[in-house]
N, C-alpha and C positions, 0 to 999 in steps of 0.2 A: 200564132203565138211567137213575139220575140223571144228571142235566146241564142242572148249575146255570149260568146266564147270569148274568155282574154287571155290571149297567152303569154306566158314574163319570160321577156329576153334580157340577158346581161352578157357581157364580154365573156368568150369562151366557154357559153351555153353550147352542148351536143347540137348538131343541126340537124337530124333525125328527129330527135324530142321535139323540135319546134314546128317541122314540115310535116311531119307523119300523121299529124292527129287531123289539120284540119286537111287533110287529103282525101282522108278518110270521109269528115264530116260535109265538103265537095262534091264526092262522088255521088253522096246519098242522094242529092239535090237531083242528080242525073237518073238516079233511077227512080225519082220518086214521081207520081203526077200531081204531087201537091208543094208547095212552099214548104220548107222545114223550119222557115225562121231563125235558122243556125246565120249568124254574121261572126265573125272572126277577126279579132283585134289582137295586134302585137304590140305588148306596152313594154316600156322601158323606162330609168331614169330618170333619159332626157329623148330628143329627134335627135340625136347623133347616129349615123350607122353603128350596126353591133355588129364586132369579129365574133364569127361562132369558132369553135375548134377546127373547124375543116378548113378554117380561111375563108371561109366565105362570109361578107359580107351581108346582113340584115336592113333592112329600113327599121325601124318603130312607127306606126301609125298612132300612139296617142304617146304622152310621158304618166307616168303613174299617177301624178297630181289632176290628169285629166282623162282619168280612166270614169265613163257612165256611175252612176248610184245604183243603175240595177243590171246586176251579173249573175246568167245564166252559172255559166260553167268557167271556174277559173281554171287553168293547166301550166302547172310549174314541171317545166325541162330542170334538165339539172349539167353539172359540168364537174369533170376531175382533172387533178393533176396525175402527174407520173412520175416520182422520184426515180432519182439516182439507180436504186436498186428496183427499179421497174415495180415496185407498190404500188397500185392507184388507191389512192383517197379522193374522198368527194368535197368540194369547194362548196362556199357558201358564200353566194353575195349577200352583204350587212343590206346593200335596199332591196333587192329583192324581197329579202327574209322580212323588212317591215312592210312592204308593200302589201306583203300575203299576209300578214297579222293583223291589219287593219282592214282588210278588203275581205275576209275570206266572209263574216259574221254576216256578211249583205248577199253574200254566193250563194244559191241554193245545193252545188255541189263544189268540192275541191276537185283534182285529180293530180298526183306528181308523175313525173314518167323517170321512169331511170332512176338515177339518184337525185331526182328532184325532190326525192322523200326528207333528205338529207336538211332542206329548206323548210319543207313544211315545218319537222321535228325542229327548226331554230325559230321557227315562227310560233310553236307550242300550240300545234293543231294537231300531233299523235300522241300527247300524253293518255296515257290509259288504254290507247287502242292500240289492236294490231297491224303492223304493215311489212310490206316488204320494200325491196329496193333491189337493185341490179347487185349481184352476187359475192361481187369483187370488193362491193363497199358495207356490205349487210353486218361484218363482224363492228364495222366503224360506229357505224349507227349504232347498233345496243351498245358499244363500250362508251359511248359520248350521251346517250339520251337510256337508260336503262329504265327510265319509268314506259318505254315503247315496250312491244312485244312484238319482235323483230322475228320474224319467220324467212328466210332467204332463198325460200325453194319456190312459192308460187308465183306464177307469172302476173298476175294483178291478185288485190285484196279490195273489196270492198268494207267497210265499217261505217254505217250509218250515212254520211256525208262526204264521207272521205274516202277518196279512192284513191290507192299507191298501185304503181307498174313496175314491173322490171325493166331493164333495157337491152336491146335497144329496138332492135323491132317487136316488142312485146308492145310498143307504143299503138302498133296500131290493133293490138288486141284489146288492150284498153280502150282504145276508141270507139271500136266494134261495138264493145258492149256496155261503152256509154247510147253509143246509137241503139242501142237494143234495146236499155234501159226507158231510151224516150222512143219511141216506134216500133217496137218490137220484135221476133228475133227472125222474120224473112225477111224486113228491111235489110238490116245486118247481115245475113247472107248475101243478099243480091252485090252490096260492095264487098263483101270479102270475097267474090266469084269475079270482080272485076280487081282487085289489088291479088287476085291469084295466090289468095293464103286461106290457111286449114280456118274452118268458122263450125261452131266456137270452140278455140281452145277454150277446155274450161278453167277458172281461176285457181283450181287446183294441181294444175298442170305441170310439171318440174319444168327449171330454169332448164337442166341440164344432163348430160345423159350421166351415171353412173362410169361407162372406161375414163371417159373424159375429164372428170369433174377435179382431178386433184395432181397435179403437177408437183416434179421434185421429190417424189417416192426415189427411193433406194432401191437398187437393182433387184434384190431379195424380195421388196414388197411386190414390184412389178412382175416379179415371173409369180406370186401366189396371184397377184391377180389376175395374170390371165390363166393360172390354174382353176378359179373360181369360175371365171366367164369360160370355161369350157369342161367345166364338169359340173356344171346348176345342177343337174340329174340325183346326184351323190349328196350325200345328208349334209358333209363340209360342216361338221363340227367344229369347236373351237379344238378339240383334244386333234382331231382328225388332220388340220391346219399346220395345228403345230408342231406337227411331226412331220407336215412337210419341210417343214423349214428349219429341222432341228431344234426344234426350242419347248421352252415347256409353255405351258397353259397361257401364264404370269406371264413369261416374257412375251407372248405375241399381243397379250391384251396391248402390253406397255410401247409395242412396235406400232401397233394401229394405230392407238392415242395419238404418238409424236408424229407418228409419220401423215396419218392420212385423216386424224380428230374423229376419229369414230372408235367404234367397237369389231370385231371379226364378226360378229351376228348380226351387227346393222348392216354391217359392209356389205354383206352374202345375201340378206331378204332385198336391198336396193338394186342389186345387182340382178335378182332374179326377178324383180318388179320390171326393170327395163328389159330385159329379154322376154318377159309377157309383153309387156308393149309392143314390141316390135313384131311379137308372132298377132296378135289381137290388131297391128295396122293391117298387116302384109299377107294373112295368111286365110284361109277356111277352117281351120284348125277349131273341135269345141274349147269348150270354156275348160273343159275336163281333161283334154289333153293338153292343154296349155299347161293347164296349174301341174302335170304330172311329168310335163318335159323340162319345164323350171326348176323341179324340185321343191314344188308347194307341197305334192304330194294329193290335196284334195281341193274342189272349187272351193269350200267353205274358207281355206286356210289364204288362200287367192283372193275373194273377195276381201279379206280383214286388212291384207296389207295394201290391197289397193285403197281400200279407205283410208286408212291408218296416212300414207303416203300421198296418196292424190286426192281425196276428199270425192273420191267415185268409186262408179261399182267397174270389173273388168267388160262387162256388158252393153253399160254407159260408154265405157273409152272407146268398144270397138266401134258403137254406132256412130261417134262421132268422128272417126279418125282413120275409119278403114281406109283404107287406099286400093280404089275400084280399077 
C-alpha cells in the first residue's frame, strides 16, 4: 500500500516538527520485514531552500502546486515568534494555511505538531473539534479560534481525522501512534525501543509536571507551594492554606486565580496527581498506598482524578510507564 506522507515547510518552521516524524516513520522501515509504503515529501511554496528556526537550512522536494492528488498523511510543523517581553505566540504562514485548506479534504489523515495546530485552526480544519497545541501557545488559540476546544494538557488528541500534538518532542509520540494506528501497537514499540523513548505515552498524558508548570508566582505563592508538595499527606484545605499564609479563604482563592489561574483545590489534586505519578513510575508501592501517601486518602478517590486528569486508570499509567 502507498502512503504518501507531505510534510509543509515554510521559513522559520521548528526543525524538530519537520525531522522527528519521518524519523520515526524511517525506522519502522528498519524494523519491519515488509515495505510500509510510507514515502515522505517536504513541500513548500516554491524549491527555494527553507530557513527553519535553528538556521538550518531545508530543501523542498515538491512546491505545493505540485504536491501528488493522493495523500496519505499530511503533517503541519508549526513556528513562533518571541517578543520583546519573551511571549511566544504562534506564526501562521497565509500559504501554508491555503495549502492545508485545499489539500487536507483528499488526505485520509491531518496531523499538526507543535503549534502547527495554530495553521490547521487558520485552515478551518478544528472548527467544532478538540485539540491541543504546545502549551505556551494553547491560551492564543482558544482566544483567536474559540469555536475549537482547546485542551493544553494532553500530548496529542485525536478527533476523527485530525490529529493535533504538543511540542516539541511529543512529535515523535505522535508519530508513534500514527505508526500504531497503521500497523499496530508492537510495530510502534520496536521504534520507540530504538529512538529510546517511553511507548506509548498515552494521549492523555500531561505536557507538564505540576512544580514546574507556572513561572513568576510571588514569593508567598512559592513557599505554599512547596508547602503543598511536601505535606500531600495533610488534607490542605482551602481554610487550612490560608492560614498558612495569613489570609482568609476569599483572599487565597483570589491569589491563586491571579497568580497561578487555577483554584487552591485544583492546584493541590494536580499536585498530588504528579506525586502518584512519580511513586506508580519509580516505585513497588500498592495502588493503596499510593493514593494514602498522596493524600487521596482511598484508590477509589485515586482512580477519579487520574481519569478526571489523564484520561487513565493509576493501574493503566504504572503498566505503561514503570521504570524497570
Amino acid at each position: 500500500m502507498n502512503r504518501l506522507i507531505v510534510v509543509v515547510i515554510f521559513d522559520q518552521v521548528d526543525l524538530l516538527d519537520v525531522t522527528g516524524p519521518p524519523e520515526v516513520f524511517s525506522l519502522l522501515q528498519r524494523e519491519l520485514d515488509r515495505p510500509t509504503g510510507y514515502r515522505v515529501l517536504l513541500a513548500a511554496a516554491s524549491i527555494d531552500p527553507v530557513t527553519t528556526s535553528a538556521g538550518v537550512r531545508v530543501l523542498p522536494d515538491v512546491t505545493f502546486d505540485d504536491v501528488p492528488r493522493t495523500v496519505d498523511t499530511l503533517i503541519v510543523p508549526g513556528a513562533v515568534t518571541v517578543g520583546q517581553d519573551r511571549r511566544i505566540a504562534a506564526l501562521v504562514d497565509p500559504d501554508a494555511a491555503a495549502f492545508v485548506a485545499r489539500t487536507a479534504p483528499r488526505c485520509r489523515r491531518v496531523a499538526s505538531v507543535c503549534v502547527g495546530a495554530h495553521i490547521l485552526a487558520a485552515a478551518g480544519l478544528l472548527d467544532g473539534r478538540r485539540a491541543t497545541t504546545h502549551w505556551s501557545t494553547a491560551q492564543q488559540l482558544a482566544d483567536e479560534h474559540p469555536e475549537i476546544t482547546v485542551d493544553p494538557d494532553p500530548i496529542f488528541i485525536r478527533d476523527g481525522d485530525i490529529w493535533t500534538g504538543a511540542g516539541l518532542s511529543a512529535c515523535l509520540d505522535l508519530a508513534l501512534a500514527l505508526v500504531a494506528d497503521d500497523f499496530g501497537d508492537e510495530a510502534a514499540q520496536r521504534v520507540a525501543r530504538q529512538l529510546v523513548v517511553y511507548l506509548k505515552r498515552p494521549s492523555g498524558q500531561s505536557q507538564f509536571s505540576v512544580p514546574l508548570e507556572q513561572g513568576g508566582a510571588s514569593r508567598r505563592v512559592d513557599e505554599l507551594r512547596h508547602h503543598i508538595l511536601t505535606h500531600l499527606d495533610r488534607p490542605l484545605s482551602v481554610g487550612e492554606l490560608a492560614a498558612h499564609l495569613h489570609l482568609s479563604e476569599r483572599q487565597l482563592t483570589r491569589v491563586f486565580r491571579t497568580e497561578l489561574g487555577t483554584t487552591p483545590a485544583a492546584y493541590v489534586e494536580a499536585a498530588r496527581v504528579e506525586a502518584a505519578r512519580n511513586l506508580l513510575e519509580t516505585t513497588d508501592d500498592t495502588v493503596a498506598r499510593v493514593a494514602a501517601t498522596c493524600g487521596f486518602g482511598t484508590v477509589d478517590t485515586l482512580a477519579r482524578a487520574f481519569r478526571r486528569t489523564l484520561s487513565i486508570t493509576p493501574a493503566q499509567y504504572r503498566e505503561r510507564f514503570r521504570i524497570r
